[in-house]
C-alpha positions as CSV (number, residue, x, y, z in Angstrom):
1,X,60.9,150.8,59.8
2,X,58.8,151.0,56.8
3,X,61.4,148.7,54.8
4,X,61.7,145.9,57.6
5,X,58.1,145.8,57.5
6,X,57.9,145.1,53.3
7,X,60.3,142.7,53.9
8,X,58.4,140.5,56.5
9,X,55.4,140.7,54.2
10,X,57.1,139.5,51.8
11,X,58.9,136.4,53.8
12,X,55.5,135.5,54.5
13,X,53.9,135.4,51.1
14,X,57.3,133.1,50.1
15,X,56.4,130.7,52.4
16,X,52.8,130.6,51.7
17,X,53.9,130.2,48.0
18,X,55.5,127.2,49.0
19,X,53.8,125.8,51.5
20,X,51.1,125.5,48.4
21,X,53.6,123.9,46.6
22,X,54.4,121.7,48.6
23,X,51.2,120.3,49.2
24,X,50.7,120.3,45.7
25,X,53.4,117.9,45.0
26,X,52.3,115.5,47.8
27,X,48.4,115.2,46.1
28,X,50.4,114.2,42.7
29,X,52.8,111.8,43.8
30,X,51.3,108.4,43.1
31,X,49.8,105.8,44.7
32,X,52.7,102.8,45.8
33,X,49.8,100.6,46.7
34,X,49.2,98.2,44.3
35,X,45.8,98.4,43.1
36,X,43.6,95.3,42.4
37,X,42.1,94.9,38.7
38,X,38.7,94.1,39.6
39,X,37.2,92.0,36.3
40,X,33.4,91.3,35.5
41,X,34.6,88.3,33.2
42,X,37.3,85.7,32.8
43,X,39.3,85.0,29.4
44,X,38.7,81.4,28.4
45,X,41.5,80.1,25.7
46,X,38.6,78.7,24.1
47,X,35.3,77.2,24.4
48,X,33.5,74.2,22.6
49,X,30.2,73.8,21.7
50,X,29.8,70.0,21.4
51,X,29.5,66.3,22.5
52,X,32.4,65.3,24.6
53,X,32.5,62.4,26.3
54,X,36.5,61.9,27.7
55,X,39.4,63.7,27.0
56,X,43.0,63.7,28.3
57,X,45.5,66.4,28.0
58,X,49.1,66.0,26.4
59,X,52.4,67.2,27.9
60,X,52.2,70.0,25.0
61,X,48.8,71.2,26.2
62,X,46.6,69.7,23.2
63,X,44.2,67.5,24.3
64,X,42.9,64.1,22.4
65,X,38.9,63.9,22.9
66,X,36.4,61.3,22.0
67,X,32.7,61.9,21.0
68,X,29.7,63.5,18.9
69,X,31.7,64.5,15.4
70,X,29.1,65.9,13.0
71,X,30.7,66.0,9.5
72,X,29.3,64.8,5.9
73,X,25.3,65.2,6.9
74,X,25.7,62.6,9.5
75,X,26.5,62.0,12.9
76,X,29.0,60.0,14.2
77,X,32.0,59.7,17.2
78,X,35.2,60.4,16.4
79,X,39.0,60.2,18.4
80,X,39.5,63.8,17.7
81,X,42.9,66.3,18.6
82,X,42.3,70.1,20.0
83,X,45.3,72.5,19.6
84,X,45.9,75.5,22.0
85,X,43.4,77.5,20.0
86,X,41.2,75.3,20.0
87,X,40.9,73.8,16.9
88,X,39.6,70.2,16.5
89,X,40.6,67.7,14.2
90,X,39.5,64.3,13.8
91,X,41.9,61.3,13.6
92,X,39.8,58.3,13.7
93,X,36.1,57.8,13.2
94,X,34.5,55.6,15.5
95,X,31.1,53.3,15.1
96,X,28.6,55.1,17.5
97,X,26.8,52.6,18.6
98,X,30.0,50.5,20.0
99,X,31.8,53.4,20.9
100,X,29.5,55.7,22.2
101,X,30.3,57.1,26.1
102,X,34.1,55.8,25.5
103,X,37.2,56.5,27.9
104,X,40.3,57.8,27.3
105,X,43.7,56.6,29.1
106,X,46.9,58.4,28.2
107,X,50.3,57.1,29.4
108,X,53.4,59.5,29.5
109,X,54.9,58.1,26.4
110,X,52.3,59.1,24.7
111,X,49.8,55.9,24.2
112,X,46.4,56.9,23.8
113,X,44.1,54.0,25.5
114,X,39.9,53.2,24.9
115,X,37.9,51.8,26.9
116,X,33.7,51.4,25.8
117,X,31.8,50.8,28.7
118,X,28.5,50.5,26.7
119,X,29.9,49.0,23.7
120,X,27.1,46.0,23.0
121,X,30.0,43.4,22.2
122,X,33.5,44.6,23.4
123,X,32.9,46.1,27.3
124,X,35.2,44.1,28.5
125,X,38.8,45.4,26.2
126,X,41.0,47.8,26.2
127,X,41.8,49.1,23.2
128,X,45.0,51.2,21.9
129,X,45.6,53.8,19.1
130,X,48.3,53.2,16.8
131,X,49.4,54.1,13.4
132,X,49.7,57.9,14.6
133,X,46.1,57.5,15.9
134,X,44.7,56.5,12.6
135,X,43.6,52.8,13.8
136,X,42.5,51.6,17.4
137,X,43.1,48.0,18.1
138,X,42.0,45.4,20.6
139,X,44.8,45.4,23.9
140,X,43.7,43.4,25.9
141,X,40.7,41.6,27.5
142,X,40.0,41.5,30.9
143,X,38.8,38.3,32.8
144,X,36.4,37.4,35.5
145,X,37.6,37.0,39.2
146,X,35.2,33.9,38.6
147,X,33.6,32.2,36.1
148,X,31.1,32.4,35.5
149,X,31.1,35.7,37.5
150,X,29.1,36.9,40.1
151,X,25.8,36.1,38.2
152,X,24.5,34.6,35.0
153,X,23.7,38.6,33.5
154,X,27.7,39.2,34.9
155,X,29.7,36.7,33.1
156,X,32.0,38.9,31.5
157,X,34.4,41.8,33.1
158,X,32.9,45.2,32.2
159,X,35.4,48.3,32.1
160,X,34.1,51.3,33.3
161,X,36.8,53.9,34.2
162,X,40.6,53.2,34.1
163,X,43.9,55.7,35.1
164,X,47.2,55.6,34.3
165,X,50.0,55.2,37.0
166,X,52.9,55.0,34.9
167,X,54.1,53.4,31.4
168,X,54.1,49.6,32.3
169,X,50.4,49.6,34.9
170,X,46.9,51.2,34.8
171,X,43.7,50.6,37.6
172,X,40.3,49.7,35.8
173,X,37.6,49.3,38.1
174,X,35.1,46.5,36.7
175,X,31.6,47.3,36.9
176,X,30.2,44.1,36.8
177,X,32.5,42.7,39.2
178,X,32.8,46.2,41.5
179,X,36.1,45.3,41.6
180,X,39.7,47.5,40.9
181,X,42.4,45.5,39.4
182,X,45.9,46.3,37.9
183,X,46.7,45.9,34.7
184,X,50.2,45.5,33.8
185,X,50.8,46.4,30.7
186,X,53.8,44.9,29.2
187,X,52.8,41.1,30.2
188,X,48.9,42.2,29.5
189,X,48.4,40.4,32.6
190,X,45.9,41.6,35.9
191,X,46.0,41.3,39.5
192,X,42.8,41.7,42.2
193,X,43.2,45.1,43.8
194,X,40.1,46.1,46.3
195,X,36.1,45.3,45.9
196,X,34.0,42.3,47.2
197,X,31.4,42.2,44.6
198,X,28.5,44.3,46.4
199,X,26.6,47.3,45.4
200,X,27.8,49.0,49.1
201,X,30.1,51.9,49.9
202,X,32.1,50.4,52.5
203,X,35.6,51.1,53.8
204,X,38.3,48.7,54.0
205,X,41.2,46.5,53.0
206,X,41.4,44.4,49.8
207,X,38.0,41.9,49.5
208,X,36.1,43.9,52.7
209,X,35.7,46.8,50.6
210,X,32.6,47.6,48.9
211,X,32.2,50.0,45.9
212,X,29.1,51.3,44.1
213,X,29.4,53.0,40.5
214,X,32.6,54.5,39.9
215,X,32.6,57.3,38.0
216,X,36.5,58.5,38.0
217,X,39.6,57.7,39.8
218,X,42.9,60.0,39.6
219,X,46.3,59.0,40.7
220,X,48.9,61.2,43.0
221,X,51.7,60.1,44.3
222,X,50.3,56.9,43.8
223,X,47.6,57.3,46.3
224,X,43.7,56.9,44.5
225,X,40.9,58.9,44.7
226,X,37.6,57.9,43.8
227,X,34.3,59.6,43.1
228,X,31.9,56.3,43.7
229,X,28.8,57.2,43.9
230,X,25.8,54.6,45.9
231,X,22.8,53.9,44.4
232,X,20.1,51.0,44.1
233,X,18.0,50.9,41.1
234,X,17.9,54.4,39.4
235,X,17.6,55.8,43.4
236,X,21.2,57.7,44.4
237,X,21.6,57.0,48.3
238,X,25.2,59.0,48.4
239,X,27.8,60.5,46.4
240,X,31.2,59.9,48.1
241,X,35.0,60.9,47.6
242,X,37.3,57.8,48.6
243,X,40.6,57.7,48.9
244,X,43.1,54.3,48.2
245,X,46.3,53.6,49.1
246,X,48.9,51.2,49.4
247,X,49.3,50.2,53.2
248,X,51.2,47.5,55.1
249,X,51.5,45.0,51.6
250,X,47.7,45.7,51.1
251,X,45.0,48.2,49.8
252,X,43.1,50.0,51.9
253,X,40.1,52.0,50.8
254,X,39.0,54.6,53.3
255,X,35.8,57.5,52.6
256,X,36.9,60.7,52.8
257,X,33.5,62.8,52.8
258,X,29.7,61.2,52.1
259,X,26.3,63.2,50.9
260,X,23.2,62.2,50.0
261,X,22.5,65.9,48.6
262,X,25.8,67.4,47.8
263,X,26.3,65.9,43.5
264,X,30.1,64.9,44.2
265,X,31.3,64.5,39.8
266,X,34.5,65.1,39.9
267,X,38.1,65.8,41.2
268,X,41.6,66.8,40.1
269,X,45.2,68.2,41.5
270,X,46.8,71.3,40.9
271,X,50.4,71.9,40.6
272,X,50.2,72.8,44.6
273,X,48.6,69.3,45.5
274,X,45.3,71.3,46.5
275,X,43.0,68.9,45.5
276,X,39.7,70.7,43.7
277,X,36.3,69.1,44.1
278,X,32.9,70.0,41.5
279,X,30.1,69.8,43.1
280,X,26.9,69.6,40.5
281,X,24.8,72.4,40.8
282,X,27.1,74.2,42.8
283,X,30.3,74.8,41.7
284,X,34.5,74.7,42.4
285,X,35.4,73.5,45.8
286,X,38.6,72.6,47.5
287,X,38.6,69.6,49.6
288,X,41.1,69.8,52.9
289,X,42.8,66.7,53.2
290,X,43.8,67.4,56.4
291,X,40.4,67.9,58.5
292,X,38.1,66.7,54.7
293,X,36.6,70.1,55.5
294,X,35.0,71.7,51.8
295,X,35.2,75.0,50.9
296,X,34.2,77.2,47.8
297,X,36.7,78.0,45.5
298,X,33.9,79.8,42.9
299,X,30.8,79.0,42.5
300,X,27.5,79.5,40.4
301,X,27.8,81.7,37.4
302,X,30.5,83.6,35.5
303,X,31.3,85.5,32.4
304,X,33.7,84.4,30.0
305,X,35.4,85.7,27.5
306,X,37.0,83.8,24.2
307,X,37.8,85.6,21.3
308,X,35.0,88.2,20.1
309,X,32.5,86.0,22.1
310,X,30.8,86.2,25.3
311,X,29.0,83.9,27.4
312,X,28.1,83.1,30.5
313,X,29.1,79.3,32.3
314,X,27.2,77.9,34.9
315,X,29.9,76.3,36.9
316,X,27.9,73.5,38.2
317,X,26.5,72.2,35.5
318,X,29.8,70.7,34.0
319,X,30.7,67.2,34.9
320,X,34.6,66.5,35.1
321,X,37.6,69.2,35.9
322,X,41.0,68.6,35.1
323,X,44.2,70.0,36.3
324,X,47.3,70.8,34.4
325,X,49.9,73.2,35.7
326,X,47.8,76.2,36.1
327,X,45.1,75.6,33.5
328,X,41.8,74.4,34.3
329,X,39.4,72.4,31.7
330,X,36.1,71.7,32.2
331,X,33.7,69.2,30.7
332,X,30.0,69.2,30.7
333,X,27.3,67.2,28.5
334,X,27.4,70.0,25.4
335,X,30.4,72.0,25.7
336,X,34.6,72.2,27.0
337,X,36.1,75.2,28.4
338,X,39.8,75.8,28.5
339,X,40.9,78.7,31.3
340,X,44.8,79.2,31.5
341,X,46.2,80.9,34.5
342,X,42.6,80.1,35.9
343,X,43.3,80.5,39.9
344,X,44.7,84.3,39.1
345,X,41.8,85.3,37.2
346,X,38.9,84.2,38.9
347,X,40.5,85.6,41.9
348,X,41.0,88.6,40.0
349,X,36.9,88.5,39.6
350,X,34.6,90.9,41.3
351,X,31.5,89.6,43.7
């Protein structure tokens, strides 16, 4: 009897031992739920601290840029490249006063266009880098609808912002004229597009459309958007996101969202088609081209990261985004900020 009992006790204490054992091993078997890196700052490729006033980017991921060089104890503008580290070496020195404010046009080949909106003489050419980049000559000079234009201050075409489609064509819009035409190219010849003349955001086909100041127009798919912003004197009446496309042999130009408080700068595609919207003084937004509903993609102010550095970005102060793959750059009045991978890591960012 007294044996049966020592060996009960003893059962018992086995299976304790295990049980504890067991339980044990359950606490240290890890997690398979993915967990979530929750960052306080993003990693920029690189940032810039100077003048910029266009830039494109190249298939390779360099960028060509134009404006503010400061070299040899004077300032000047410059056609400048930017490797992936950011690096930044000038090609061609520009006059400043002519070229001051200039726009860039690349073309898939590889041709680097110039346009100088403010230049006191030459507003109204395009002008192409050759020579590997180390001389810009005139292209080609764009002519009034009429003549002599729309007034005796407008007797000349004046090109403000132009975009690419393909190799052989490029849209300019003329300022003086708030008109788009098409520029072909190989013949260096033009044809009317949309605009009748008038300061007026209206929507329409062909000559019934009206445009204000357009700042920027991006291609896809060879649909236009347009940020054309409305104003009378130096009073801005709305900022507006446009869209033009080629409908029934004509082109129609249609308003996609309108503010008179909401800073509307700039827009660009990612790889997806989600088109991106920034919003001054705000931030990021994504614009639903289904419904035109907005929503924030990130806004206000982040850390970032590049190199041994560390900053802090306001992202509404910066005035043009571009798109490539899945790398975002951003332009503002002072300084350029390259963020590869840029959707995963501000997602990656905590509150």
């Amino acid at each position: 009897m007294g044996n049966r009992i020592l060996l009960v006790g003893m059962m018992c204490l086995f299976l304790v031992f295990n049980g504890c054992n067991s339980d044990s091993d359950l606490e240290k078997e890890p997690s398979k739920e993915p967990v979530k890196e929750i960052k306080t700052e993003v990693e920029a490729d690189y940032v810039l601290n100077e003048e910029i006033d266009d830039f494109v980017i190249n298939n390779d991921n360099t960028i060509f840029k134009v404006g503010e060089w400061r070299g040899e104890g004077k300032d000047s503008v410059a056609f400048m490249k930017v490797d992936l580290l950011g690096n930044v070496k000038p090609l061609k020195m520009l006059n400043i006063i002519g070229f001051y404010q200039s726009q860039l046009m690349l073309t898939n080949e590889g041709n680097v266009f110039l346009i100088a909106p403010i230049h006191d003489v030459d507003y109204d050419k395009m002008f192409l880098f050759k020579d590997n980049f180390s001389k810009l000559e005139p292209f080609y000079t764009m002519a009034p609808l009429s003549s002599p234009g729309p007034s005796p201050f407008f007797d000349r075409s004046r090109l403000w912002v132009f975009t690419a489609v393909n190799d052989k064509t490029c849209f300019v819009f003329d300022s003086n004229e708030r008109t788009i035409k098409r520029v072909f190219l190989e013949s260096k010849s033009e044809t009317f597009v949309a605009g009748s003349g008038k300061n007026v955001i209206k929507d329409g086909i062909g000559q019934d459309a009206g445009f204000g100041d357009v700042n920027e127009m991006i291609s896809q798919d060879g649909t236009f958007y347009i940020v054309d912003k409305w104003r009378v004197n130096e009073n801005f009446l709305s900022y507006n996101i446009r869209k033009m496309e080629f409908v029934n042999n004509a082109w129609k130009v249609v308003t996609l969202i309108s503010s008179s408080t909401d800073d509307y700068r700039s827009v660009s595609f990612d790889s997806k088609g989600d088109l991106y919207v920034l919003i001054g003084g705000k931030g990021i937004y994504k614009l639903n081209l289904q419904n035109n509903a907005l929503t924030l993609f990130k806004g206000g102010k982040i850390k970032i990261k590049s190199g041994n550095d560390h900053s802090v970005i306001d992202l509404g102060s910066f005035a043009e985004i571009k798109i490539k793959d899945k790398d975002l750059y951003l332009r503002a009045e002072t300084s350029f900020v390259k963020i590869s991978d840029f959707q995963s890591k501000f997602n990656s960012l905590s509150n």
